[in-house]
Structures are given as structure tokens and as C-alpha cells.
BADO-74525 format. One line per field, with one value per residue (C-alpha): residue number from 1; residue in three letters; x, y, z. Coordinates in steps of 0.1 Angstrom, whole numbers, always signed. Example, Ala and Ser with C-alpha at 12.3 -4.5 7.8 and 13.67 -1.06 7.14 Angstrom:
BEGIN
pos c(1; 2)
code c(ala; ser)
xx c(+123; +137)
yy c(-45; -11)
zz c(+78; +71)
//
This chain:
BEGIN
pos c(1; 2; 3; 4; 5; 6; 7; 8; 9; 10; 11; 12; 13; 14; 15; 16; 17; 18; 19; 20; 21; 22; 23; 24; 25; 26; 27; 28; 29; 30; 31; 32; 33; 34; 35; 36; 37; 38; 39; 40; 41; 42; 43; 44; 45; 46; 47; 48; 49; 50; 51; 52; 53; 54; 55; 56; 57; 58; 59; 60; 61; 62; 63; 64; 65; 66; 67; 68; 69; 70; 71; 72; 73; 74; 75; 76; 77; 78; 79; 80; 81; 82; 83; 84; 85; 86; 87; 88; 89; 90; 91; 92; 93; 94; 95; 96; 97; 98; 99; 100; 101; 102; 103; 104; 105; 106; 107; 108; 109; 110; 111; 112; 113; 114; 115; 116; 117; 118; 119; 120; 121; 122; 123; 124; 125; 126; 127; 128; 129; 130; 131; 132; 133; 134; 135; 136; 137; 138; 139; 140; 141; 142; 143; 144; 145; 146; 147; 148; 149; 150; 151; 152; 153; 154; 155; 156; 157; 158; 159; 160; 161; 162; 163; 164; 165; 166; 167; 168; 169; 170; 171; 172; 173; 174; 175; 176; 177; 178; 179; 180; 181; 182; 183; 184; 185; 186; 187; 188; 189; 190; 191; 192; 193; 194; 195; 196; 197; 198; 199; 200; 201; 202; 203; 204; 205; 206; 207; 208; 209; 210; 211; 212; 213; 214; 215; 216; 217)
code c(unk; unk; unk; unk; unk; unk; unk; unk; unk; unk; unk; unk; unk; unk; unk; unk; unk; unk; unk; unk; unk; unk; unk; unk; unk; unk; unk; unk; unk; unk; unk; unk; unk; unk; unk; unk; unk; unk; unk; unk; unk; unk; unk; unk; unk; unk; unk; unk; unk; unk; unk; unk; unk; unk; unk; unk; unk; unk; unk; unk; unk; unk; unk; unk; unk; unk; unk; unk; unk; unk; unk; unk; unk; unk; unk; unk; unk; unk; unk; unk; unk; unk; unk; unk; unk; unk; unk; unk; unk; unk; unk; unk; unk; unk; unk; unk; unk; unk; unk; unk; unk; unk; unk; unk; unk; unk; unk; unk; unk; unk; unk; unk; unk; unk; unk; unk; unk; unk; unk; unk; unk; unk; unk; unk; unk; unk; unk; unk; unk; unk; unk; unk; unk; unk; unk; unk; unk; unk; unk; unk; unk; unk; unk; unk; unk; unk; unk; unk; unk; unk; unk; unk; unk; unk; unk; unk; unk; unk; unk; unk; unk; unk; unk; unk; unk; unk; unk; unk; unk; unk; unk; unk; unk; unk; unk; unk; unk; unk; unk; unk; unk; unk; unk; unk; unk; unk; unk; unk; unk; unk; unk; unk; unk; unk; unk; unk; unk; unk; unk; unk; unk; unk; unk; unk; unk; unk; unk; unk; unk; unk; unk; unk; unk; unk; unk; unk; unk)
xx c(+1535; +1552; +1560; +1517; +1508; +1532; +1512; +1479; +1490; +1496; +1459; +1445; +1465; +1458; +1422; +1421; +1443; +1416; +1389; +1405; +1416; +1374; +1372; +1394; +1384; +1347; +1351; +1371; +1340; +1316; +1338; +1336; +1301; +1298; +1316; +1297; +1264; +1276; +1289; +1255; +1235; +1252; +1250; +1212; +1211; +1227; +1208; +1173; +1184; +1189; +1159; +1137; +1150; +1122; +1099; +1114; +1121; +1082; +1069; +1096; +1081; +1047; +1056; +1066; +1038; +1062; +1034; +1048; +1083; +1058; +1045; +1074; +1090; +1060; +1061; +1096; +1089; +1061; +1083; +1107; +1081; +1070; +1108; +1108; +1072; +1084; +1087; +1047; +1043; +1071; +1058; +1022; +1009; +1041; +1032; +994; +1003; +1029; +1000; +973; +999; +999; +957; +965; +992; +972; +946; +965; +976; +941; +947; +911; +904; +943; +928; +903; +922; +952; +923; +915; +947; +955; +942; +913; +921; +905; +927; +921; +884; +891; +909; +888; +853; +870; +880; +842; +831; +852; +841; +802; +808; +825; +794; +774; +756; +727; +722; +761; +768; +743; +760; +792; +781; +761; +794; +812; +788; +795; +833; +830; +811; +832; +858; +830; +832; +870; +878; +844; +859; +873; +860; +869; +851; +825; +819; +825; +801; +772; +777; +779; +746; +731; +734; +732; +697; +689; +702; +678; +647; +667; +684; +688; +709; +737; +768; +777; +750; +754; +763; +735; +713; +726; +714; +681; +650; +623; +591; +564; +544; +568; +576; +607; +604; +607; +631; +616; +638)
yy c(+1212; +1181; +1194; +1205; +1171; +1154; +1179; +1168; +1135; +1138; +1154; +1124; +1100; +1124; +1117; +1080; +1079; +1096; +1076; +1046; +1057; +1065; +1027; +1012; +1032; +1025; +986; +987; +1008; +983; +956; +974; +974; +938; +927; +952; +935; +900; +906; +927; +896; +867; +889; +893; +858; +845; +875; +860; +824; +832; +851; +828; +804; +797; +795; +764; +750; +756; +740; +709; +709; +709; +679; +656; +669; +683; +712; +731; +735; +746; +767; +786; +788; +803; +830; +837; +843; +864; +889; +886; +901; +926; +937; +939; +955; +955; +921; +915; +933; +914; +880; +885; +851; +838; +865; +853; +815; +823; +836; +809; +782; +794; +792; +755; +747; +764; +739; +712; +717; +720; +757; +766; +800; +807; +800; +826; +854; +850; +847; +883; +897; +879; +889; +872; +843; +807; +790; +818; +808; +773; +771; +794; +775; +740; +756; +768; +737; +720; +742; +741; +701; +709; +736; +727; +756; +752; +787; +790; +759; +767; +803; +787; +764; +791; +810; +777; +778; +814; +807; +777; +794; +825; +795; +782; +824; +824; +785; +770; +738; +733; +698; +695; +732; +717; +687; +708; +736; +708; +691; +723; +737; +706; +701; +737; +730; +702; +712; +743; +716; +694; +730; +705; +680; +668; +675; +636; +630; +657; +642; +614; +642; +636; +602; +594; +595; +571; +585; +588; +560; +535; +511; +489; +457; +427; +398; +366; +334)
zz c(+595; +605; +639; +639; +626; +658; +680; +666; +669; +704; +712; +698; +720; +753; +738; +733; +766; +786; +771; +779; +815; +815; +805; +832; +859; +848; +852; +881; +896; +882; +897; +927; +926; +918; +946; +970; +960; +963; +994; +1009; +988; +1009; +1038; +1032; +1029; +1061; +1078; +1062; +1071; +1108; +1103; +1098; +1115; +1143; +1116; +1105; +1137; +1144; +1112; +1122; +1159; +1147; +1122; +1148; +1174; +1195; +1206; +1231; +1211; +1183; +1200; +1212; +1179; +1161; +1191; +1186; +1150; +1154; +1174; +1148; +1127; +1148; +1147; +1116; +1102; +1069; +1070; +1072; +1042; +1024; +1038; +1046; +1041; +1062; +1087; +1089; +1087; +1119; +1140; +1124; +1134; +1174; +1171; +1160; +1186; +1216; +1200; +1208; +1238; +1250; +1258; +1248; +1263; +1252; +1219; +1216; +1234; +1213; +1177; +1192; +1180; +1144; +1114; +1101; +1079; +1069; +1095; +1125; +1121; +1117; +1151; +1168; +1158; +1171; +1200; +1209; +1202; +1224; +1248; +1242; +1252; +1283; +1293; +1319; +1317; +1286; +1276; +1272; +1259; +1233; +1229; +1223; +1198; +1180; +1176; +1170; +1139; +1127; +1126; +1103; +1084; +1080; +1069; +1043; +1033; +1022; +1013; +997; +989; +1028; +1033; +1072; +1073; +1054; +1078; +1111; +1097; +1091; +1123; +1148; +1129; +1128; +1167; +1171; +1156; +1178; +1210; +1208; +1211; +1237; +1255; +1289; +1272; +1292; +1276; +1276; +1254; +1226; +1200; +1206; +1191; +1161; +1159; +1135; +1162; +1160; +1143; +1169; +1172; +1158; +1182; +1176; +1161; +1188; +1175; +1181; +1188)
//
């Protein structure tokens, strides 16, 4: 019995022994495991910092008007995207705001036509219209042309519009959508208007038959 018991005895450590040997190899897995994720993590991290690194040098260009850097930076993140398709999903409103942002810099530059080529091939956001309608009415001013001046302006009109659509509370969308229709409006009475003088269509008009008051002394 005593030599059974000892037997028994044994079992039970073989038992706790394996359980324990379960244990420690267990948490030197998890450890393992650990120290695999913290290493992919920061290497994700340095990866995603590189990554979108010509994002931030575009946003820092853009700060200090530094268009054509701004420019170039946005591009270079856009194919970064375009890499990485994923990536638009993940980031979408990064993604859109990347393309938005070349509308804007093209803008400035005075790269009109560049303007609405490139708002061919972005999605269709607040800011892609934004750009796009200054753009046209830019180039409605520059027209010598009346009935395409007054086309340009007419789409000019739409795009604010379609700004007016997604932000209502946009106030420069706001004020750009009222002036464009407004002289939209007028330039349709006055088609022959030369484009110097556009904006003097805006001005009140004297009411027929009221002639202007002579100052006397």
C-alpha cells in the first residue's frame, strides 16, 4: 500500500508537473506573442509615419503658400494611395481631402484649365466643387467670347450650388453662389458686356427716368 500510495503520489506530481510545464510554456508563448506584436506595432508605426509623410509636408507647404511644393507633395501622396488601395478605404476623407487640396493648389497657381481636368478625376466632394466653380469663374472673366463666358459662368453657378447641396451653412459658397447667379442673371440682359466691366453689373442701376441730382455750389 505504502509502495502504491508512493506510486500514486508520483502520478500526481507527473500531473501537476505537466500542468505547470503547460503554464510556463503558455507564457513564454504569450510573451512571445507580445513581443511579436510590439515589434510589428512600432513597425507599423514608422511604416505609417513615412507614409504619410508628403501629406504633411503638403499641408506645411500649403500653410506658408509655398504652392508649387504643395502641390507636389499632395501628388506624391495621392500615388501613395493609389499604392496602397486599401488605404482609401481606411482613410477616405484623407484620400478625398489629398485630391481636394491639388484642385485648391492648381487654383492658386493660376493653373485654371489644370483645375478642371484634374476635378474630372476626383471624387465629388464640397471642396472639388468649390475649386472647380472659382476656377470657371475666373475663367468666364477672362472670356472674350459672350456666349462662352456666359456658359462658363452658368456652370460656375451649378458647382456652388452643388457645394450649397452638401455644406448648407458654407458662407464663402454661399456668397460665391449669390454673386455668380446674380451676374449670371444680369449678364444674360447685358450678353455684350466686356469682361472688364462684369462686375459693374452688379452695381444698383438708376430707375429710368431718374436723372441724377445736380449739386449746386
Amino acid at each position: 500500500m505504502a509502495e502504491s500510495a508512493r506510486t500514486g503520489h508520483s502520478i500526481i506530481e507527473n500531473i501537476d508537473f505537466t500542468r505547470n510545464g503547460r503554464t510556463a510554456r503558455g507564457a513564454s508563448v504569450l510573451a512571445w506573442a507580445t513581443a511579436i506584436v510590439a515589434l510589428l506595432s512600432g513597425a507599423a508605426l514608422i511604416w505609417f509615419s513615412a507614409w504619410r509623410q508628403p501629406l504633411l509636408d503638403a499641408e506645411a507647404a500649403a500653410t506658408t503658400g509655398d504652392w508649387p511644393r504643395a502641390l507636389e507633395r499632395y501628388a506624391a501622396a495621392e500615388a501613395r494611395f493609389n499604392d496602397w488601395p486599401l488605404s482609401q478605404r481606411v482613410f477616405p476623407a484623407v484620400y478625398r481631402a489629398t485630391l481636394a487640396n491639388q484642385l485648391a493648389a492648381h487654383y492658386r497657381l493660376g493653373a485654371l484649365d489644370a483645375v478642371l481636368e484634374k476635378a474630372e478625376t476626383v471624387p465629388a466632394t464640397a471642396a472639388s466643387h468649390f475649386w472647380t466653380g472659382s476656377a470657371l469663374f475666373d475663367k468666364s472673366r477672362a472670356e472674350q467670347n459672350a456666349d462662352a463666358r456666359l456658359g462658363w459662368l452658368g456652370r460656375a453657378t451649378d458647382e456652388f450650388k452643388a457645394v450649397l447641396e452638401i455644406e448648407p451653412e458654407n458662407w464663402d459658397a454661399i456668397y460665391n453662389y449669390e454673386l455668380t447667379k446674380r451676374l449670371f442673371e444680369e449678364l444674360r440682359k447685358k450678353p455684350k458686356t466686356p469682361p472688364k466691366q462684369l462686375l459693374e453689373l452688379l452695381r444698383p442701376q438708376p430707375k429710368e427716368g431718374n436723372k441724377p441730382v445736380k449739386r449746386i455750389g
